[in-house]
N, C-alpha and C positions, 0 to 999 in steps of 0.2 A: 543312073541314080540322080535323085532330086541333088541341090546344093543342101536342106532340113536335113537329110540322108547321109549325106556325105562328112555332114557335121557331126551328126548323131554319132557314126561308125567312128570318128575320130575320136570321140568323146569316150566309146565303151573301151576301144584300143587301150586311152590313157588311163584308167581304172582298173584292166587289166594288168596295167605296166605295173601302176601301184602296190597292186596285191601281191604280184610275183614279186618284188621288189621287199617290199615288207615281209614277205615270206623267207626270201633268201636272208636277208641280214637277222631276222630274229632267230634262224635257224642257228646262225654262228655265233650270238650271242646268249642261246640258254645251252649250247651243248653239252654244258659238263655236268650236268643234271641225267643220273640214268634211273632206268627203271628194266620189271620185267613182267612184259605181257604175257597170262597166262590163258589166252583164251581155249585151248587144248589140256589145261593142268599143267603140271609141273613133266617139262620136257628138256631130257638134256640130248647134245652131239656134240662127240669128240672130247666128252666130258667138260662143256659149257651149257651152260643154261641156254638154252633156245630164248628167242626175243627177249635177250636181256639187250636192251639198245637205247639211246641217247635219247630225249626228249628234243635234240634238235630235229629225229628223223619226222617228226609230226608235222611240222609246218612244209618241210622240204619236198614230199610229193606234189605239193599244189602247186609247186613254180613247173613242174614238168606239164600238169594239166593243161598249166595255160600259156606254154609255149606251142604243146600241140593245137588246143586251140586257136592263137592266133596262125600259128603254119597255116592251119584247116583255111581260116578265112581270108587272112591278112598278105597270107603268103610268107615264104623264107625271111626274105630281106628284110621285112617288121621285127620277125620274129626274133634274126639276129640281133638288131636293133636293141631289142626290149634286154636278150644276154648280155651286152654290153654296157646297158644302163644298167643291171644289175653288179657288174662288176665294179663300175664306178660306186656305186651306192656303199659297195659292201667293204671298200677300201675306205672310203668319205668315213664310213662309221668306226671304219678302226682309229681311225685318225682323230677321233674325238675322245676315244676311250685312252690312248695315249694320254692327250692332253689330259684329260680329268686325272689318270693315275698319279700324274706327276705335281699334279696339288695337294696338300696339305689338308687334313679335317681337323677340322675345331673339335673341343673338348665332349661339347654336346652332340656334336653328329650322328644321326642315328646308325648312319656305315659306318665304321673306323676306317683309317687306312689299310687293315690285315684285314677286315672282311671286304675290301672293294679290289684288294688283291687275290683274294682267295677265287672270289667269285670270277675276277674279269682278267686276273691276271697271264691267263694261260689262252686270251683271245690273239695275239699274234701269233701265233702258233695253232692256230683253230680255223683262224681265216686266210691265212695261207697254206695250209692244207686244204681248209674247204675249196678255198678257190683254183686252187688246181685240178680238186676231183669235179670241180662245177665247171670249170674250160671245157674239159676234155668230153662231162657229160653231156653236157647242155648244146654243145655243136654237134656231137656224134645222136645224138637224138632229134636233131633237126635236120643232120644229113640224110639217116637214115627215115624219116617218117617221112621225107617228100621223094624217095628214092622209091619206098612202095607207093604211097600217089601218084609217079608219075607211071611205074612199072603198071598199077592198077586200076589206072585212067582215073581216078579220082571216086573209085568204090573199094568195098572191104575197110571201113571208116575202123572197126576193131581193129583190123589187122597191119596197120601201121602206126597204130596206139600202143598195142600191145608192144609190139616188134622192138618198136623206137625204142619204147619206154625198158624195159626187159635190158635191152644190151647197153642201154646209158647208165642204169641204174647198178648193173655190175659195174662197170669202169668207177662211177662215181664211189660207191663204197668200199671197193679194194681200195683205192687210192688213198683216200680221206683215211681210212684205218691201217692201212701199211704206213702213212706220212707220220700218223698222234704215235703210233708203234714204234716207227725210228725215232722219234725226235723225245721218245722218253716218256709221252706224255699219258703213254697206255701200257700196261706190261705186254710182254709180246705172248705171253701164254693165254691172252685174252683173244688174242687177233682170230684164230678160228672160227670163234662161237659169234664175236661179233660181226665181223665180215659173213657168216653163212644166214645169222640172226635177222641184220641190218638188210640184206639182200629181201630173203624171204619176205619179211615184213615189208619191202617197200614194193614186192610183185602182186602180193594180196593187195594193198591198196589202188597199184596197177588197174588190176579187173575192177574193184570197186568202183573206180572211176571211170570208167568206159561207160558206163548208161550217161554217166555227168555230161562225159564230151557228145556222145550222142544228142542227148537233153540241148545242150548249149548252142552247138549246131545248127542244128531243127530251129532254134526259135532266132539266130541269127540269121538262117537263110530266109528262112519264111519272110523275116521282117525285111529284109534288104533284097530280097528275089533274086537270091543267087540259084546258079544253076549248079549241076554236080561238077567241081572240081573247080568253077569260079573263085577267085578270089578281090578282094575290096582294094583297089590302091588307093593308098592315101596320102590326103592331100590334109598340112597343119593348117589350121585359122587362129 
């Protein structure tokens, strides 16, 4: 690869990191916001509402996309990389929501201090749940999707998207809904419907995104002339 090339790929890397990045923390700061998807009608199991699930779950599929994506291109090691800068990120931001809680609003503030608690106050307990169920996932999902790469020489591009993705995304959401569950923050008579909800929903999204990482792929290799199973190392400027 050119040195223009080598730049370039560094450059998409770090816009990638971005968005994963942005994705994970915004996820853990609207979670207490729910809704229910009725794209089937009105469906229950176990007598819960089928996709009654968090608006944090909307943004949080796309950090999984594009961890496999960089796997695909960038390899493991980045990819770990990029987990790790998300974990710093997503503690940085608790850290600030701290601080802001423990200041005082003026008469005029459009938040009061009961609505910047109501809203934010239940994020230590959001983001350390989340971030336990995003450890556990987000490694187990790059263990597993370079384990079929390498079992698969670097074909069946589905088949370690899916694979990955599927068993990170169980770990992640038992976890995160057993943790809100223990610590009070969800009734436990909820845990069924959202735990089976939150799964389901985030394995349709799964397939959805598979033409994506395809799509993504395709126009990374082509531009950078990887070969099958190639990956980019990189070098910072």
């Amino acid at each position: 690869m050119t040195f223009a090339d080598r730049k370039l790929a560094y450059k998409i890397y770090l816009y990638l990191g971005a968005l994963f990045i942005t994705s994970l923390v915004v996820s853990n700061l609207i979670f207490q916001k729910f809704f229910i998807w009725q794209p089937f009608g009105d469906v229950t199991i176990f007598g819960a509402t089928l996709f009654e699930i968090s608006v944090g779950v909307l943004p949080y599929p796309v950090t999984f996309l594009i961890t496999d994506l960089i796997s695909e291109i960038y390899g493991k090691k980045s990819a770990n990389q990029i987990v790790v800068a998300g974990i710093f990120a997503s503690f940085f931001s608790l850290l600030i929501v701290l601080v802001a809680s423990y200041t005082t609003a003026t008469a005029w503030s459009p938040v009061s201090n009961a609505m910047f608690s109501s809203v934010f106050g239940n994020t230590i307990i959001a983001v350390f749940a989340s971030m336990v169920a995003y450890l556990l996932a987000q490694f187990i999902d790059i263990q597993i999707y370079h384990f079929w790469k390498k079992l698969t020489k670097g074909k069946h591009l589905w088949l370690r998207n899916n694979f990955s993705t599927f068993s990170s995304q169980l770990v992640d959401t038992f976890t995160v809904v057993f943790l809100l569950c223990s610590f009070g923050e969800i009734a436990w008579d909820r845990f069924t419907g959202l735990l089976i909800s939150g799964f389901i929903f985030k394995i349709i999204i799964a397939f959805l995104d598979t033409p994506l990482l395809y799509f993504f792929v395709y126009i990374l290799r082509k531009r950078f002339k990887l070969q099958l199973g190639q990956e980019i190392k990189l070098v910072s400027y």
